[in-house]
LUMNU-238778 format. One record per residue (C-alpha): x, y, z; residue in one letter. Coordinates in steps of 0.5 Angstrom, whole numbers, padded with zeros to 4 digits, always signed. Layout:
<guzas>
XYZA
...
</guzas>
This chain:
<guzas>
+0003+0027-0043X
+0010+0026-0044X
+0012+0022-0037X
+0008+0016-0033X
+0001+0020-0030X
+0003+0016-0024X
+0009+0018-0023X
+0005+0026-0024X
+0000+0024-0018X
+0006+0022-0013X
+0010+0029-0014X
+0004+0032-0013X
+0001+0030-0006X
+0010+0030-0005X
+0010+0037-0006X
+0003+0038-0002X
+0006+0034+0003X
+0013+0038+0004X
+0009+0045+0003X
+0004+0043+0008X
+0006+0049+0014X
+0004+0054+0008X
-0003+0050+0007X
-0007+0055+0008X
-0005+0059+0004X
-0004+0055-0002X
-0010+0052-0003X
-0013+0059-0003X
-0009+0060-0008X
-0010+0054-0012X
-0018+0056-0011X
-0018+0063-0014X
-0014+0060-0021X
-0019+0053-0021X
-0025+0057-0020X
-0024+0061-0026X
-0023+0054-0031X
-0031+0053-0026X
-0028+0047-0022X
-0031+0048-0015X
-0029+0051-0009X
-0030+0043-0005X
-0027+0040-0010X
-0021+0045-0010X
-0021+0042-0002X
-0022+0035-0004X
-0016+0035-0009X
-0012+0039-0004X
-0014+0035+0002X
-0013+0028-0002X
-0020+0027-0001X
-0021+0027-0008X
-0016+0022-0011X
-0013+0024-0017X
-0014+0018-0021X
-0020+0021-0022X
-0018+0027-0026X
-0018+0028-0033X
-0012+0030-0036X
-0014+0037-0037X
-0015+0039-0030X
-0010+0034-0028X
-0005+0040-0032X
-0008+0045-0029X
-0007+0043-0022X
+0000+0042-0023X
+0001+0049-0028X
-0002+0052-0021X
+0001+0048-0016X
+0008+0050-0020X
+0007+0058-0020X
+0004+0058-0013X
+0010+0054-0010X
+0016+0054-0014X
+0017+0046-0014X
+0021+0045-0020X
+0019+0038-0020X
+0014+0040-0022X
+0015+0045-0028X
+0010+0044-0033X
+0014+0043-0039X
+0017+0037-0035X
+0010+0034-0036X
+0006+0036-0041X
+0007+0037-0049X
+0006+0045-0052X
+0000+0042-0056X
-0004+0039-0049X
-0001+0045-0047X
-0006+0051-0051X
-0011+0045-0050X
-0011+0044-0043X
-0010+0052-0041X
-0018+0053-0044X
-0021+0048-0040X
-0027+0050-0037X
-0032+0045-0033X
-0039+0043-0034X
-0042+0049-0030X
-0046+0044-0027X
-0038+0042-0023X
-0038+0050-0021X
-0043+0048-0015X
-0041+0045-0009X
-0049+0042-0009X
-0050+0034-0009X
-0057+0033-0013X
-0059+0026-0012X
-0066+0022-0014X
-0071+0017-0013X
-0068+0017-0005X
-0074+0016+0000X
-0072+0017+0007X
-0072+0011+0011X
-0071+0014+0018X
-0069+0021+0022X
-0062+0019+0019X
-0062+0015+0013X
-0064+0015+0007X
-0064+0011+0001X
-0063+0012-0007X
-0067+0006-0010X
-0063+0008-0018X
-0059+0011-0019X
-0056+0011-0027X
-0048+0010-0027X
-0047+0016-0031X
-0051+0021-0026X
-0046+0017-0020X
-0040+0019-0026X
-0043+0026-0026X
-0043+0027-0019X
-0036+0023-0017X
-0034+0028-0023X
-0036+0035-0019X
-0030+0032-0013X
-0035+0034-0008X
-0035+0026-0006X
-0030+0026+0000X
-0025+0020+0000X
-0025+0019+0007X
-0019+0015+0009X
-0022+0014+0016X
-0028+0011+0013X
-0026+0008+0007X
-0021+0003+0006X
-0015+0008+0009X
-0009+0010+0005X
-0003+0006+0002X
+0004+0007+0003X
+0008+0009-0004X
+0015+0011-0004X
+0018+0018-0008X
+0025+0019-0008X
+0027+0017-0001X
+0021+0018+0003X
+0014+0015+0003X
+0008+0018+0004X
+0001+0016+0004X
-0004+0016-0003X
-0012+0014-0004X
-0011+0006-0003X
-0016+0006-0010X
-0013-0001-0014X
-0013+0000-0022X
-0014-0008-0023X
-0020-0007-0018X
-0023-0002-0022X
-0022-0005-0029X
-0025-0011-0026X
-0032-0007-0025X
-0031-0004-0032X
-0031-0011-0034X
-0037-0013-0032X
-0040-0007-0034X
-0037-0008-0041X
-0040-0016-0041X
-0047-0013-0037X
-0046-0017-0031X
-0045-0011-0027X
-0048-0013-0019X
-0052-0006-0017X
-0049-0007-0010X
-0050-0001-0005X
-0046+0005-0005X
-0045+0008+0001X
-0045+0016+0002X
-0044+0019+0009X
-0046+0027+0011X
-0041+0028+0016X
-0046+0030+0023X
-0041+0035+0025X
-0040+0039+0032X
-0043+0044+0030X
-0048+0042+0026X
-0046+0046+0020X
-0048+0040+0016X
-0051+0043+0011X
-0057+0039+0006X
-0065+0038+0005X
-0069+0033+0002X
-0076+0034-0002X
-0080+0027-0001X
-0086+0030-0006X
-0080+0030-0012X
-0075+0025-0008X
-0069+0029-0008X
-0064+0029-0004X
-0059+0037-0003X
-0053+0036+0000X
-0047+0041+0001X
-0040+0038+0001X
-0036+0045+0000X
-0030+0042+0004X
-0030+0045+0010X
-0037+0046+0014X
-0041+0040+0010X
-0038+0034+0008X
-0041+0028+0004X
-0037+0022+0005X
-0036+0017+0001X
-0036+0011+0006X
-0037+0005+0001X
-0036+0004-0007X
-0029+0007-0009X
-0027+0004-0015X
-0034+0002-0017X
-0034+0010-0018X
-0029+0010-0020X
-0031+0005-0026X
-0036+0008-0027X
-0033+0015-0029X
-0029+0012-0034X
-0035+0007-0036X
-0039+0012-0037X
-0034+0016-0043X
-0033+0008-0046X
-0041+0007-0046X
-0045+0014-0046X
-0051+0010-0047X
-0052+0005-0042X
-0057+0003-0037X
-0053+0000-0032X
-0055+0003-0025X
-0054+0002-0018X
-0057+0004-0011X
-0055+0009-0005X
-0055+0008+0002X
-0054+0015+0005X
-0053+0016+0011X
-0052+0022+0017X
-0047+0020+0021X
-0041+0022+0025X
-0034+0019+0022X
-0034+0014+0027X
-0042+0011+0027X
-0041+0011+0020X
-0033+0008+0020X
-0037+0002+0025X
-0043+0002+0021X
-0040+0001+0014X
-0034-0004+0019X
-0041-0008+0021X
-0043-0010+0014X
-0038-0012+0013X
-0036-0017+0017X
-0035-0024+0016X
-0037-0027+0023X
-0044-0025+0028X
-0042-0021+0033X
-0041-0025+0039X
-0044-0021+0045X
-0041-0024+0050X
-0034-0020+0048X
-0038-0013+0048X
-0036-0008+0053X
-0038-0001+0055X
-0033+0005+0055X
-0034+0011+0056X
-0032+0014+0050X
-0028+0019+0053X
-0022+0023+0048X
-0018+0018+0049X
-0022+0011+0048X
-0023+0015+0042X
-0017+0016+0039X
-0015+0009+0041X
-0020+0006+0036X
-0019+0011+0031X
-0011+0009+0032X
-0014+0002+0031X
-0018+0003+0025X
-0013+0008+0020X
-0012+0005+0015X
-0009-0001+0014X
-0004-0007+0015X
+0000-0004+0010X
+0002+0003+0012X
-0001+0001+0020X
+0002-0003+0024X
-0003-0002+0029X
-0009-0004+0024X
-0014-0009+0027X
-0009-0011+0033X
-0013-0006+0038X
-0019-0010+0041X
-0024-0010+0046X
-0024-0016+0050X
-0017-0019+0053X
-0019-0026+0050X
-0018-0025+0044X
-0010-0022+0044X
-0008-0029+0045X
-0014-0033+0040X
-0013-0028+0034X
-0007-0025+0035X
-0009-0019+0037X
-0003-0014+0042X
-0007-0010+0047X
-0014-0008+0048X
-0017-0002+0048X
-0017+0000+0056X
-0010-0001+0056X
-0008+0003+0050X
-0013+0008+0052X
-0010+0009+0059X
-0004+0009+0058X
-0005+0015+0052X
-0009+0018+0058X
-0002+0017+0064X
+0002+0020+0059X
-0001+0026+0054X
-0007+0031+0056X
-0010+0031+0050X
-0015+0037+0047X
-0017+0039+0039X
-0010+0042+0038X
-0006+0036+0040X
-0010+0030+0038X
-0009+0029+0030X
-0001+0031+0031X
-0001+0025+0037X
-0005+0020+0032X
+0000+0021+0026X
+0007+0020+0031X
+0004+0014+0034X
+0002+0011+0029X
+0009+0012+0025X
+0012+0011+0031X
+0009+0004+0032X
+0010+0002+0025X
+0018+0003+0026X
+0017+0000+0033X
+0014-0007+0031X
+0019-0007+0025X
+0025-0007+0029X
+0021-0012+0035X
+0021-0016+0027X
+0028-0015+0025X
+0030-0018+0032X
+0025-0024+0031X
+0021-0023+0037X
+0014-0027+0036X
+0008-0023+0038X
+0008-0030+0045X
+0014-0025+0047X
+0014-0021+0052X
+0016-0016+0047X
+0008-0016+0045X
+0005-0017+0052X
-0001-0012+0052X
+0002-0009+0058X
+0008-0007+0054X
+0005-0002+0050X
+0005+0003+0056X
+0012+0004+0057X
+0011+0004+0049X
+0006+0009+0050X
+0011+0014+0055X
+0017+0013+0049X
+0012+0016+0045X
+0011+0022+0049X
+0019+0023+0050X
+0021+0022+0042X
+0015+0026+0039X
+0018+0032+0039X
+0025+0029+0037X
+0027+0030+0030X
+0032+0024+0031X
+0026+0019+0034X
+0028+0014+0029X
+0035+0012+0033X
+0033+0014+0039X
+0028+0009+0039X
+0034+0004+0037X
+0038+0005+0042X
+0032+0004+0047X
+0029-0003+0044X
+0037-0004+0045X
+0036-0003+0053X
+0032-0007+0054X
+0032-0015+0056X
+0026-0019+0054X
+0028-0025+0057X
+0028-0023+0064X
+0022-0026+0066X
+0022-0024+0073X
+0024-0017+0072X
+0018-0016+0068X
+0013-0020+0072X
+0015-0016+0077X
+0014-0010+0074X
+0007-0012+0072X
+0008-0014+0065X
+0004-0020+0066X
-0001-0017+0070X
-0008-0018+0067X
-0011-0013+0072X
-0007-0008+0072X
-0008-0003+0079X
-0006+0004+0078X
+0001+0002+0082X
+0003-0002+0076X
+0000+0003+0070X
+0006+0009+0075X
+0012+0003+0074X
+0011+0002+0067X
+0011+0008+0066X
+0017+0011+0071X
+0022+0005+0068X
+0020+0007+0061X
+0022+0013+0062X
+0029+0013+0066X
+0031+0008+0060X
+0028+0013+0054X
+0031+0020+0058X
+0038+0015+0059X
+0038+0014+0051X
+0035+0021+0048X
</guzas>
């Protein structure tokens, strides 16, 4: 390759990025080229879809996606000859996948079924778990995995798989050295809607079926990323290792299987105390969802949504749950048309807020962090997402404000901790006049 693969791998989600409007249609097209070289249908939508990180691909089909990807869209950054040598080249343009790749069929074995909807792989060997990540039917799903990083491409950022390559060859090395620890991967098949969900499994054989065709059936890989992905490159190192490791597969919706795999991991026993029921309406929904996307890095709001009140001022957290969720409630109306396009501003649009709340040394003890806050915070989300200068609108409003009136705020209500629905209508009216005022 005659640049930095790396840097390949950018200008490819870059340009997937920019033609986003023609999705659709691109992603067909790349099907009907990659298919012909037996690379599946569901693989075709993970690598579209950045559920299959492109680390993960060989070199050859790496140059494929970008051969096609340059025909179909034009994007000059991407012309071929930029990238790849004539040799890799006549090489590369015969590539055919293992037949087994062609399917869009998991096959798993040894696996008993434990409940109604978990299931349990006692061994699985690494080169069949390379094989299986291999056929790109293992969906990266941001929401339930480790979320996405921030990367830089000329003066944009845009989001990427968060697989750490140091991570990786860590693992590699215990493998190398046979002190790899068999821990458990997780795998989900994603309960949809409609129950579209499509596997099966055999108890006299112990084999477990699972479709993951990228649109209908899913099979998400909760927990085990760059143990995967060690083990795609381990199983080239050694062909003849006997390392193994074992399965958890579970049948759950995104959010059960992201609580379940957060449940694992958790440091510290749950205090019961601090649990409170919702009603898990769209709107407290998407209000989790919004706290779990990611992380620090690319999330301003990743783990700073939290259930109990108490815990804003002992962990450092900004705002609970029913909070946020009202306030989304006061100001959007949501429905499956809106919902994804909501999360995706108001996550961006909290990253820059919180930024220029930093830049002017506000602490999170200011009045500017006040949960009650997030209210207005939310109403300016309503104004500004629509407006392609969002950016300095928002400035501009962040400047309007006085967070060291005390007494205009508590008169407001932003120091109320049991907000009646008079307060909820007066932060939401005085935001409003300070954004309509600057937009």
């Amino acid at each position: 390759m005659k640049k930095d693969r790396e840097e390949l791998e950018k200008t490819i989600r870059y340009v997937i990025k920019q033609t986003k409007k023609d999705a659709t249609k691109n992603r067909a097209s790349l099907e009907e080229k990659l298919i012909q070289h037996n690379i599946s249908r569901g693989k075709v939508f993970g690598i579209y879809g950045q559920g299959i990180p492109l680390i993960q691909l060989p070199d050859s089909e790496l140059y494929l996606v970008t051969k096609y990807l340059y025909e179909i869209t034009a994007f000059q950054i991407l012309e071929i000859d930029k990238w790849f040598y004539d040799e890799e080249k006549r090489q590369y343009d015969t590539y055919q996948a293992e037949q087994v790749y062609a399917k869009d069929i998991i096959e798993l074995h040894n696996v008993d079924q434990c409940s109604e909807d978990i299931f349990y792989c006692t061994k699985a060997t690494i080169h069949e778990m390379a094989q299986i990540v291999g056929q790109g039917l293992l969906n990266y799903n941001k929401n339930n995995q480790r979320g996405s990083k921030l990367e830089k491409f000329g003066d944009e950022y845009q989001e990427a798989p968060n697989i750490m390559k140091h991570k990786v060859e860590g693992i590699i090395e215990t493998l190398k050295n046979r002190k790899f620890t068999a821990n458990t991967i997780t795998i989900n098949i994603r309960r949809m809607p409609n129950n579209t969900e499509s596997f099966k499994h055999e108890s006299k054989t112990r084999t477990l079926y699972i479709e993951s065709n990228g649109e209908t059936s899913f099979a998400d890989l909760s927990d085990g990323a760059h143990r995967c992905q060690a083990f795609i490159k381990y199983s080239k190192i050694d062909p003849d290792s006997e390392a193994f490791t074992a399965i958890r597969i579970l049948h759950y919706t995104e959010i059960d299987a992201q609580d379940c795999v957060e449940i694992d991991n958790r440091q510290t026993p749950i205090n019961f105390d601090n649990i409170k029921s919702f009603k898990n309406d769209e709107y407290v929904l998407l209000t989790k969802d919004i706290s779990k996307y990611g992380t620090l890095n690319n999330n301003a709001l990743n783990g700073k949504i939290v259930t109990n009140s108490n815990e804003i001022k002992t962990k450092n957290k900004y705002v609970t749950i029913g909070t946020f969720a009202d306030a989304i409630r006061e100001n959007f109306k949501l429905d499956n048309r809106n919902v994804d396009n909501i999360k995706e501003f108001m996550i961006k649009f909290f990253n820059e807020l919180i930024g220029l709340l930093r830049d002017k040394k506000y602490t999170d003890n200011s009045i500017a962090f006040k949960g009650n806050m997030f209210i207005g915070y939310i109403t300016w989300v309503k104004l500004l997402i629509n407006n392609e200068e969002w950016k300095s609108k928002l400035s501009n409003m962040v400047d309007s404000l006085d967070f060291t009136n005390d007494e205009f705020w508590h008169e407001l209500g932003i120091d109320v901790v049991r907000l009646k629905s008079r307060n909820v209508k007066d932060i939401v009216r005085y935001f409003e006049k300070v954004g309509e005022d600057n937009v």
